[in-house]
C-alpha distance (Angstrom), angle and dihedral (degrees) to the residues before:
residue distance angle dihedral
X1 . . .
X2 4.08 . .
X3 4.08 90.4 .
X4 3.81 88.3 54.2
X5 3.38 106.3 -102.2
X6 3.93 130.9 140.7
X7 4.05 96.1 -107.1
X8 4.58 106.3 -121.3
X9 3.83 109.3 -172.5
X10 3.97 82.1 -160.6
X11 4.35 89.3 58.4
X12 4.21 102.6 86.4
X13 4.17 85.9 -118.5
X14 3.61 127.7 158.3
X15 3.72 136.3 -154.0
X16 4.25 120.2 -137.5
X17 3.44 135.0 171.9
X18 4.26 97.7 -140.8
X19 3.66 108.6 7.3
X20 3.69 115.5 115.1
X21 4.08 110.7 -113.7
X22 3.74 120.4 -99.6
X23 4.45 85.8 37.5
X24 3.57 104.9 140.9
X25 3.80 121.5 -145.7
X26 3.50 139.3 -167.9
X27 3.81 102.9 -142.1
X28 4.28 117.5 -164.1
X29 3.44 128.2 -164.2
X30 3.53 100.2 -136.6
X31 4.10 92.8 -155.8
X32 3.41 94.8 58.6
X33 3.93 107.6 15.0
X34 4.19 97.2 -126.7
X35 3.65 112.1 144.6
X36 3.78 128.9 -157.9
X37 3.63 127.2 -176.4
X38 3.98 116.6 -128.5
X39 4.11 137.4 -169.3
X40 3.56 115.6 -140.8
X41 4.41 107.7 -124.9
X42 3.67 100.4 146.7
X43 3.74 152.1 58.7
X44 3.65 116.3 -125.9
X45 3.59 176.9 65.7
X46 3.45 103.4 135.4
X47 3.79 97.1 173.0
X48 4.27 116.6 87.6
X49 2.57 141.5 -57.0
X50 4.12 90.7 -14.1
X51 3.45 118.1 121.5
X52 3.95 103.5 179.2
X53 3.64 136.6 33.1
X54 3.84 104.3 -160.7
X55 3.89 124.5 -161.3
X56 3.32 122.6 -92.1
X57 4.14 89.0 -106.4
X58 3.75 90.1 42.9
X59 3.80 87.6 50.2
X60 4.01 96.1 51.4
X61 3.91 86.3 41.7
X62 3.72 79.3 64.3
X63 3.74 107.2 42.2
X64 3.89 85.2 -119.2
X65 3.88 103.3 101.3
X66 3.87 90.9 101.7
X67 3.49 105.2 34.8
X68 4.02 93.6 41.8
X69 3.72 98.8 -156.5
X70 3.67 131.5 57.6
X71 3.64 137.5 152.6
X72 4.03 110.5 -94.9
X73 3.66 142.5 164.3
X74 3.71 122.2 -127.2
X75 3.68 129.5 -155.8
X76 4.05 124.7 179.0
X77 3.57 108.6 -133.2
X78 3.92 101.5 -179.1
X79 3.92 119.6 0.6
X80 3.74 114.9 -157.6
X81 4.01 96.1 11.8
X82 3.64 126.3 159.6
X83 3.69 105.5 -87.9
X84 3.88 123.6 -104.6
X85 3.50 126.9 -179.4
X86 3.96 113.4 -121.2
X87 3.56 119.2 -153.4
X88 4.03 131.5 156.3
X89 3.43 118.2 -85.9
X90 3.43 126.8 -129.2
X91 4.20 104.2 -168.6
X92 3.30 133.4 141.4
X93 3.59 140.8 -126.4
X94 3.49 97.8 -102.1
X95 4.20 91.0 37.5
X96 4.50 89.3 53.0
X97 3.85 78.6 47.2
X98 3.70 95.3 62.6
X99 3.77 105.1 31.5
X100 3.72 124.3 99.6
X101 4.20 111.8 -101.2
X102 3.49 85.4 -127.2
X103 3.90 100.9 58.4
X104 4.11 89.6 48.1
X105 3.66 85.3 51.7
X106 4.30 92.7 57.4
X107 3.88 90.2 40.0
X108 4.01 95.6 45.6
């Protein structure tokens, strides 16, 4: 990716053309109101009028991965944060039970 970083279609990662790396967004598909929450690593689209290239996770979070473009809404959350790697969980009941509020919160 353009910050350097070995590109994982399974990381929630997106791709934008001015944002500063490490910006996190909460990206909506406005026909079907699922959210996802993305970290900026890479430089990019370049083809109009796209503005994001999403992961493949972030994609399928989205119910976009097949169709590839869909209307959204973006929001920044945190510009310039320290960078975290966001991957699906896979917890259970009793594991979201006994894990700190704050730790679910860095993993989303």
């Amino acid at each position: 990716t353009a910050n350097g970083e070995i590109y994982n279609q399974d990381d929630f990662t997106v791709a934008h053309r001015t944002l500063p790396f490490n910006t996190y967004l909460k990206v909506t598909n406005l026909e079907n109101n699922k959210s996802v929450v993305v970290r900026v690593n890479d430089r990019g689209p370049y083809i109009a009028p796209r503005s994001l290239d999403l992961s493949r996770t972030a994609a399928r979070c989205l119910d976009s991965e097949y169709t590839g473009v869909v209307a959204y809404q973006a929001v920044v959350l945190q510009q310039n944060a320290p960078q975290m790697t966001l991957k699906p969980l896979s917890l259970t009941t009793q594991d979201l039970a006994n894990t700190k509020s704050e730790t679910l919160v860095s993993q989303f």
